[in-house]
KOLDREN-534427 format. One record per residue (C-alpha): x, y, z; residue in one letter. Coordinates in steps of 0.1 Angstrom, whole numbers, plus 5000, padded with zeros to 4 digits. Layout:
<sites>
XYZA...
</sites>
This chain:
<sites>
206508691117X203708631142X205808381163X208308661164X206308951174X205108721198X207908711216X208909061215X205709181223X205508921255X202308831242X200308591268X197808371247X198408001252X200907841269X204508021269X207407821253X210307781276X213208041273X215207741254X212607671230X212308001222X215908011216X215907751197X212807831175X215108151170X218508021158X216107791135X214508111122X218108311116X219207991100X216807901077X215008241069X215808361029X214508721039X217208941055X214309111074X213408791094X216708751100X217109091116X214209071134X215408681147X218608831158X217309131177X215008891197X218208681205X219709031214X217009081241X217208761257X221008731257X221208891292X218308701306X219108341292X223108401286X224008041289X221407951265X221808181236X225608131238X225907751232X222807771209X223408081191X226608161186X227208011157X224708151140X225708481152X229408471137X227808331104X225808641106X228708831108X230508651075X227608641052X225509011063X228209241060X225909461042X223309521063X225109761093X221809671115X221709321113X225609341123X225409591151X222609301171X224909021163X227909211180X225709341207X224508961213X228108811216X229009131236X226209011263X226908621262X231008711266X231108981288X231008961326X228909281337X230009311378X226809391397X226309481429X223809241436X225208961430X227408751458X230908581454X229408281438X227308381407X230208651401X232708321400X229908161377X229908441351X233608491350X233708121338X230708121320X232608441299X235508261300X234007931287X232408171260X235808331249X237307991244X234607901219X234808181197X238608221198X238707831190X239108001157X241508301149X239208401115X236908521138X239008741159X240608871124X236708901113X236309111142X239009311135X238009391095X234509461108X236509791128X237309911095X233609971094X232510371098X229010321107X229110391146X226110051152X229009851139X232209981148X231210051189X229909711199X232409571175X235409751201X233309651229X233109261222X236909251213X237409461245X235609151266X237608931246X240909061259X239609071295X238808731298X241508561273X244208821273X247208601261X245208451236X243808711219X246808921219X248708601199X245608651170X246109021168X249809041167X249908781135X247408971118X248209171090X247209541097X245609431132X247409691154X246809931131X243609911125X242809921163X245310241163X242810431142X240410451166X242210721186X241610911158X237610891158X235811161158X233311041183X234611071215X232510751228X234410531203X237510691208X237210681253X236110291245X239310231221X241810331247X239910091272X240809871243X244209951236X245009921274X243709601276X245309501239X249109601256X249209481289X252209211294X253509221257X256309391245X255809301215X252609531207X253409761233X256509841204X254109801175X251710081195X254410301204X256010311166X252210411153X252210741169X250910651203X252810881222X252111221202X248111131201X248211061235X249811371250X247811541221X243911361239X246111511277X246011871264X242911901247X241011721277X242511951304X245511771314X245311711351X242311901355X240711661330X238211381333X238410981332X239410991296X243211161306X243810921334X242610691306X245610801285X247310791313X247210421320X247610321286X250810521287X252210321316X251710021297X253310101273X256710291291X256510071320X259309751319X259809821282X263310001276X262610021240X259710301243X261310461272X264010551243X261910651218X260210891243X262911041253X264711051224X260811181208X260711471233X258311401250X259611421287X259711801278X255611801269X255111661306X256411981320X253212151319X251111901338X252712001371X251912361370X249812431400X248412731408X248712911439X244912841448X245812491460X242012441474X239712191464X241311901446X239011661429X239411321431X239711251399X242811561394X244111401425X243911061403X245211201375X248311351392X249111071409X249410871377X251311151359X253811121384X253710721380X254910831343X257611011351X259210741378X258410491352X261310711333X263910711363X263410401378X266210231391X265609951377X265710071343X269710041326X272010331345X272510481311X268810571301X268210691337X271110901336X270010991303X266011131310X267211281348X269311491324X266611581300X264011651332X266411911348X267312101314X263812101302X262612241338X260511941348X262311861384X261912241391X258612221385X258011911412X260112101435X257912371432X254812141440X256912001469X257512291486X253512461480X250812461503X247212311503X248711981479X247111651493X249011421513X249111151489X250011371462X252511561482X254311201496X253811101457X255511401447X258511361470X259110971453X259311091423X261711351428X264011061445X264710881420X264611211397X267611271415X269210981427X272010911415X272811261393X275611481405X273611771387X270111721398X271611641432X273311951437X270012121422X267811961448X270512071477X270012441465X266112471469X264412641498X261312661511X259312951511X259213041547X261013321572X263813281571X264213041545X265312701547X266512371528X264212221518X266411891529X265712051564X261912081560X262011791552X263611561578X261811781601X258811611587X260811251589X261311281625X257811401637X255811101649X252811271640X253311251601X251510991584X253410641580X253810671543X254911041538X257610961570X259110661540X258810871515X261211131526X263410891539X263710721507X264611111491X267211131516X268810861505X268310931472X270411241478X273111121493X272810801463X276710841450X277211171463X280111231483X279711621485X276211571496X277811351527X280511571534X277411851542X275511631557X278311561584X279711891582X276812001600X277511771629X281311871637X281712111664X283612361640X279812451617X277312411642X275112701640X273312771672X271013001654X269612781631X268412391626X270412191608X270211821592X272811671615X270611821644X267511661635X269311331626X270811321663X267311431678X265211201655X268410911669X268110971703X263711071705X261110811728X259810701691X261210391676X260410471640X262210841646X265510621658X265010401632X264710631602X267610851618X270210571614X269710481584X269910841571X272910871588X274010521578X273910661540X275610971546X278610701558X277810511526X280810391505X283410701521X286010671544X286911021553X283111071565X283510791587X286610951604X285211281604X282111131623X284310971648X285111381659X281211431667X281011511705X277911501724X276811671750X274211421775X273611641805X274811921824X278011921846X279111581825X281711601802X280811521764X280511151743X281511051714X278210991687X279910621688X280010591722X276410761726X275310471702X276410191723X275110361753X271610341741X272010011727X272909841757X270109961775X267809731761X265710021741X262709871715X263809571687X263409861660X265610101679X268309841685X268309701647X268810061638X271710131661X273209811650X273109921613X274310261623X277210091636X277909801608X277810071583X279910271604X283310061612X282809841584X286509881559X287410161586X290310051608X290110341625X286710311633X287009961647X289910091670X287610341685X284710101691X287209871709X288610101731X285610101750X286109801772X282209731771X281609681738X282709321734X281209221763X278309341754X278409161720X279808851733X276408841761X274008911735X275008691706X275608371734X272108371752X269008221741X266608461738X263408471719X261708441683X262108841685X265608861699X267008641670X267508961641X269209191675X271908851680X272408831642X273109181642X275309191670X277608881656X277509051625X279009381641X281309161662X282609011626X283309311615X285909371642X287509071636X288109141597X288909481597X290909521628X294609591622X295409481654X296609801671X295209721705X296409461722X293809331740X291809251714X293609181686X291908911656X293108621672X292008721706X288608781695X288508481680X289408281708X287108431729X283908391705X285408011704X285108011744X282208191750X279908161725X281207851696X282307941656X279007681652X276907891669X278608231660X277608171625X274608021630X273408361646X275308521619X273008341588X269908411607X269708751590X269708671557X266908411567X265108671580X261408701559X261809131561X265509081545X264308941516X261409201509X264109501518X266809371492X263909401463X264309751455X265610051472X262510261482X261310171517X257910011512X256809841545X252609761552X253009861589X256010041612X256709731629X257909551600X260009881591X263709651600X265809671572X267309901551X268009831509X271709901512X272009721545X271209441526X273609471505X276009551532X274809201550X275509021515X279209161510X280209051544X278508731556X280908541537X284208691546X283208741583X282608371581X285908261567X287808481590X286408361624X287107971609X290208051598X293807991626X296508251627X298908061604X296608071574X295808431578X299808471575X300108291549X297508481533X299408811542X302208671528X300208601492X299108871494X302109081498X303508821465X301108941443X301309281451X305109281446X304509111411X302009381407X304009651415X307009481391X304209461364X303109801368X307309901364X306909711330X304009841318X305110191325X308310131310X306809961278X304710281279X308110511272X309110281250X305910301227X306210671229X309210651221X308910431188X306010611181X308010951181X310810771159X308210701131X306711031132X309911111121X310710851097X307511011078X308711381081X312011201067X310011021037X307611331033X311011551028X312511301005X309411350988X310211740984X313511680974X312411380947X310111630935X312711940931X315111710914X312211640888X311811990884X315612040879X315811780850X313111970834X314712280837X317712100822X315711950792X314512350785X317912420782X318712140756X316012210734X317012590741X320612500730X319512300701X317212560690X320712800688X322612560671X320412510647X320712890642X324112880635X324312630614X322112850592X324213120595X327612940583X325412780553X324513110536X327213360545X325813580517X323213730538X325713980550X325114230582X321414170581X321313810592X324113830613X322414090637X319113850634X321113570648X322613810673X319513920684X318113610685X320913520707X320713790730X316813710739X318213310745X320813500767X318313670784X316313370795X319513140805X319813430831X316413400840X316613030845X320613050861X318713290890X316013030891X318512780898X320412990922X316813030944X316312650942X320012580952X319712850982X316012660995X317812310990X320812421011X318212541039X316412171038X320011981037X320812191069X317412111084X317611781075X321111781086X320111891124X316911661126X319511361118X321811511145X318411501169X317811101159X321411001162X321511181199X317811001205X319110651192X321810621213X320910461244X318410231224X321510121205X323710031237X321209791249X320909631212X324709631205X324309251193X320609221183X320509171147X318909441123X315909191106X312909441114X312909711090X314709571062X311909631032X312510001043X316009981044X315509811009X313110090998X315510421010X318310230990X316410210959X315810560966X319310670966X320610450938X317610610916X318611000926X322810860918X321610780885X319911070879X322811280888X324911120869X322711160834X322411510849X326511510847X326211350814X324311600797X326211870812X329311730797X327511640767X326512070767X329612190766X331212000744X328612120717X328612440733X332512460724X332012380688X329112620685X331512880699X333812750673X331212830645X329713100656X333613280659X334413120624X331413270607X331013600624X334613620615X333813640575X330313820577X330414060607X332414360615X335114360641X332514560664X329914300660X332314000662X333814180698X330014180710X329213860700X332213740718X331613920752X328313720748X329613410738X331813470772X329313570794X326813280781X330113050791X330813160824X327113140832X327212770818X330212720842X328612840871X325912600864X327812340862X329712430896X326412470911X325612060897X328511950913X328012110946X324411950943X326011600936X327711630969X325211740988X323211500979X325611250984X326211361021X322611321022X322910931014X325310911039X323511051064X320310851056X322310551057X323510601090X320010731102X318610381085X320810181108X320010351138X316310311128X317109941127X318909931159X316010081177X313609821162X315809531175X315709721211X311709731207X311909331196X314109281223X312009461252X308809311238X310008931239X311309051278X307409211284X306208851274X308808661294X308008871326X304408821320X304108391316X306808451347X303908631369X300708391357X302908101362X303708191399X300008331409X299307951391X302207801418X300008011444X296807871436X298107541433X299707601473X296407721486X294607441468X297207201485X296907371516X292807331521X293306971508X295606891536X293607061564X290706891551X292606491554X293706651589X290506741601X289106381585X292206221609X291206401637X287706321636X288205891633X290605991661X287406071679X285905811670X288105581683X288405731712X291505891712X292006251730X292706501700X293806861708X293307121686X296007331679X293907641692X293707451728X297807341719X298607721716X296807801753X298407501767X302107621754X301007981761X300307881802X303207721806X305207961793X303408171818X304207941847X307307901838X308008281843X306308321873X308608021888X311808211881X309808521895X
</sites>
């Protein structure tokens, strides 16, 4: 104890042990000591020196340290220095005082530190069930040391965490601390804990990240809060940013809807804080994180959506168009409405309608390029509205169409600025970067639609007074060939490429202006500089685009002619050459990354994200069609025109096979309605035989009855009117039932005739499906054929044990007549016995009426086999037809990919032969022979021709 107060005390009698010593003596002590006081007191001295002699305590004492941490888990003190030692030894402090060097040496020496104590997972997962601990001397250096750990072995550590049972969880809880100092140092934590893993980053999100999160936002302040929201803030980036997954489950959580609040600004827009400044610009990080374009169309259709319906892009238009809002915030703000609304018919047409709050009010698209054209903007904020721009004209056609609307002589507005106003005075200004910008904006309101390209081509411009108006396109090629700045020109050039690229008409009108190709044909030949190279690329590249989209309406400079003259004048070798340049080009490559302008300086402000894709579409066509000779592109043609007539004769048989299906399909809609019917009628035959049965036992019933009454005779008047009462109620319900019958008759006749007309409707339907299958035999449908026969041989039998009964009925009815006449002849009076009769009779014709009604039932539904007979075989016909079409839809269809296979085999033949012709022609050369090309043979045949004419002249 002595030795130890010693040392804390800095106590100077005798000589002083070395710092390693006392290290040493130290470790011994926390080793060896059986007292959990000396061991405390051992450890806070290593605590003390840890900062002072770091290298020493942490390959001495760290050992002892984590044993400390196994074995002394009840002691909170004891556990709070042993973190706070291995925080020292691991972490690397930066301090001001320090140079380059001794930084470098502490980052390693941290690093070398990590490595030892992560040899190990148990201890990380030690580390981790030590943050289960409440007591706040444990649990805060504990989040501090594992917080180093991450730092300077990221990957590592992250590995350990994400296999550890509960470990992700456990760190989760300490968002929900009560002391704000562990809490603020947890998400320092967290942010470390999910940088580059996806795999956490869904493990954090799924523990209810997001809602305790936004819930720390609100209760600091939001934007007007300190470094613990842009602490949130940042964590929440890592975990939406790259990670489709979580974007989803905060969206589909709500949450873009909680974010609507953090952009309401005041109209005090004075005195911004750096840190609300901070914390703005990273809330608006979070919501292009949403709408990024390079997120999956779907989910950025998906949040732009939820941001305009829950009033979020209102609110950033709001903030766009207030006063007072820093720059950075305010070029921030116009990024993130971009890509809010790039791309979204809706949000689009939303952004179009918004003004700005000025007298009179105007578009904000207006205020906007007015800021894009003014050279004294900042660099940044100039890109940024560019990049909106283009955003809103991003797949929106009726965005383009008023954006060149406003150039036509017809809408021009003298009163008023317009956006095709500041476009032509941004394209035609002293300033480079206002040229530049101008194109492209005008390059994208040509993006991807023809009629705004030929409704451009009407722009008239007027240069000066007492001259008569230009064309824009000719006003374009005026500047460019004055040898304006490299930035200018490139713009021009990709004004122009965009312009009369897959527009006919637009090449026409380039070429009629007999200065253009010379032009071209100067620039692309000459050597010019390191600088020069990008204009020459450009300018073969417009040049190509002549060639393949020219439908050779002027004569003069038709494809081939253009290709003989870049053959003379400037070489296909070096044509292309100049050409591939572009795509070499070390801007090119950093424009085609991602479609916001981002450039370090306006210099290297060249080329534009769609341009590149422009560049990309056409290098390789333009290339094949200034190699290729006129007899290959006519072959092509006629390909070409091939296909498309077996396209068109496809197309015929598709359509026609469409009917057809419609047609079958309508066939068996009626084939059902015919079964469903049958069914109806099935079912009021059923009904009939019971009706029928009702009757039998009725009539058995009665003659049971009379047989009593001819057995006992004796019981005179009395019985006899019983009986003839009885009879008279059984009279009264055969009545009942006969009108019962009559009904069911009368609703059978009206399906019969319905039946009877729909058959009509089929047979009418059928016919021309059974003229073209007049010898196709009837296999399809013959289980249903099988099935409707079954059908009608089941409803003949039943008829006919219908007519059998019947029969069977009036023969006993005759003998009951017989009895009943005999008997009522010996017991009734004549009065009686003339009543019973008139019953007897009226009973009978009713029974006779029945039975005409059976047999006109029998023969209706015999017609009715018939006519489903008949219906059956045209049903069977019309099947053959379909088999018969079908098998010719297959024919034609091996007919058309065995001839596009003959046509690939032909072109294949065809590039085979030119290749052993060109081989020929080049160990022609080498032997010395004189080879013409058929080009030169052409010219040669061409001039004489030409002589030949003038010497009959």
């Amino acid at each position: 104890m002595n030795f130890l107060r010693g040392v804390i005390a800095g106590q100077a009698a005798g000589p002083q042990p070395s710092g390693a010593e006392t290290i040493q003596k130290l470790c011994d002590r926390v080793a060896s000591s059986t007292l959990l006081e000396d061991r405390r007191d051992a450890v806070r001295a290593l605590k003390s020196l840890s900062k002072k002699y770091r290298m020493e305590v942490g390959t001495q004492a760290m050992d002892h340290l984590i044993n400390i941490l196994q074995t002394d888990r009840s002691d909170s003190e004891i556990l709070g220095y042993a973190l706070d030692t291995l925080y020292n030894i691991i972490c690397n402090d930066e301090e001001e005082e320090q140079d380059e060097n001794a930084q470098k040496q502490a980052d390693d020496l941290g690093a070398q530190f990590t490595d030892t104590f992560i040899q190990e997972p148990e201890h990380v997962t030690l580390l981790l069930s030590l943050l289960e601990e409440f007591d706040f001397h444990v649990r805060w250096p504990g989040v501090k040391l594992l917080t180093a750990l991450l730092k300077n072995q990221c990957t590592q550590v992250q590995g350990v965490i994400l296999v550890s049972p509960m470990g992700v969880s456990r760190l989760m809880d300490l968002l929900a601390d009560s002391r704000e100092v562990i809490r603020n140092d947890g998400l320092l934590l967290l942010q470390q804990l999910t940088k580059s893993n996806a795999a956490i980053q869904k493990i954090v999100a799924f523990e209810s990240a997001f809602e305790r999160l936004l819930d720390i936002i609100t209760e600091e302040g939001s934007s007007d809060g300190g470094i613990v929201v842009e602490d949130c803030l940042l964590l929440l980036l890592n975990l939406l940013k790259n990670n489709s997954s979580n974007q989803n489950f905060f969206k589909e959580g709500s949450y873009i809807q909680r974010m609507k609040p953090w952009f309401e600004v005041g109209d005090d827009n004075s005195g911004w804080s750096a840190q609300k400044v901070t914390n703005l610009h990273l809330m608006l990080q979070l919501v292009r994180v949403m709408v990024s374009p390079v997120n999956s169309p779907g989910a950025t259709a998906s949040c732009q959506k939820s941001m305009y319906q829950c009033g979020l892009l209102q609110q950033l238009c709001t903030i766009l168009m207030a006063t007072g809002v820093p720059a950075d915030i305010l070029t921030e703000t116009i990024n993130t409405v971009s890509e809010v609304i790039r791309g979204s018919q809706v949000n689009q047409d939303y952004f179009a309608s918004v003004n700005a709050p000025s007298n009179p009010p105007r578009p904000a698209i207006v205020v906007l390029l007015m800021s894009m054209v003014n050279e004294r903007q900042p660099f940044v904020l100039r890109c940024a509205v560019l990049y909106c721009f283009q955003c809103f004209l991003y797949k929106n056609q009726k965005g383009q169409g008023e954006i060149v609307a406003t150039l036509l002589p017809s809408t021009i507005d003298a009163n008023s600025i317009s956006a095709g106003q500041l476009l032509c005075g941004g394209l035609f200004s002293a300033d480079s970067l206002s040229n530049w910008c101008a194109a492209v904006a005008l390059a994208h309101a040509l993006q991807d639609n023809l009629t705004q390209k030929e409704q451009l081509l009407r722009v008239q411009l007027a240069t000066s007074l007492g001259k008569p108006p230009v064309s824009l396109l000719q006003q374009c090629t005026n500047i460019l060939s004055q040898g304006s700045k490299v930035q200018t020109r490139v713009g021009l050039l990709m004004l122009l490429c965009t312009w009369i690229s897959n527009c006919p008409i637009a090449v026409t009108h380039f070429l009629h202006n007999q200065e253009n190709v010379p032009f071209l044909t100067a620039q692309i030949s000459e050597n010019l500089g390191e600088d020069e190279r990008l204009v020459q690329g450009l300018c073969a590249l417009l040049l190509g685009i002549c060639i393949y989209y020219n439908d050779n309406s002027l004569e003069n400079y038709t494809k081939d002619k253009l290709k003989q003259l870049i053959e003379k004048r400037i070489g296909k070798e070096n044509f292309v050459e100049k050409l591939c340049f572009i795509t070499k080009h070390e801007l090119y490559s950093r424009a085609a990354q991602k479609p916001q302008p981002v450039f370090p300086s306006p210099e290297q402000m060249l080329f534009d994200h769609e341009f590149t894709k422009l560049v990309k579409e056409l290098e390789g066509v333009i290339t094949k069609a200034v190699h290729k000779s006129s007899e290959e592109e006519k072959k092509e043609e006629e390909v070409k025109k091939t296909i498309e007539q077996h396209d068109n004769i496809v197309t015929q048989y598709k359509e026609l096979i469409r009917e057809q299906d419609a047609q079958i399909k309508e066939l068996k809609e009626q084939v059902d309605s015919m079964s469903s019917q049958n069914e109806q009628m099935q079912s009021t035959v059923t009904q009939q035989l019971s009706t029928i049965q009702q009757h039998k036992d009725q009539y058995n019933i009665l003659k049971l009855k009379l047989g009593k009454e001819n057995q006992s005779p004796s019981n005179g008047q009395g019985d006899g009117s019983q009986v003839n009462g009885l009879q008279t109620e059984e009279l009264t319900q055969l009545r009942e039932e006969v009108e019962e019958l009559r009904k069911q008759q009368t609703l059978l006749q009206t399906q019969l005739g319905d039946k009877d007309a729909l058959i009509n409707s089929l047979k009418s339907e059928a016919a021309q499906a059974a003229e073209a299958a007049q010898t196709a035999e009837g296999s399809a449908g013959g289980s249903e054929n099988t099935e409707l026969l079954k059908e009608l041989e089941a409803l003949r039998s039943q008829v006919q044990s219908k007519s059998s009964e019947i029969n069977q009925l009036k023969t006993e009815r005759q003998e009951l007549v017989r009895r009943a006449e005999a008997g009522s002849s010996d017991t009734v009076p004549s009065s009686d016995s003339s009543i019973d009769t008139a019953k007897m009779a009226e009973l009978e014709s009713r029974l006779a009426a029945q039975t005409t009604e059976t047999e006109r039932l029998k023969g209706e539904t015999k017609g009715l086999s018939e006519s489903r007979a008949d219906l059956e075989q045209q049903l069977a016909s019309a099947t053959s037809t379909v088999a018969i079409l079908q098998t010719e839809k297959a024919k034609l269809q091996t007919d058309v990919q065995e001839s596009k296979k003959e046509q690939d085999d032909l072109l294949m033949l065809l590039a085979d032969q030119d290749q052993k012709i060109h081989s020929l022609k080049q160990r022609l050369k080498g032997l010395g022979e004189t080879v013409e090309d058929e080009d030169d043979l052409d010219a040669r045949d061409q001039t004489d021709d030409d002589d030949e004419d003038e010497e009959e002249d």
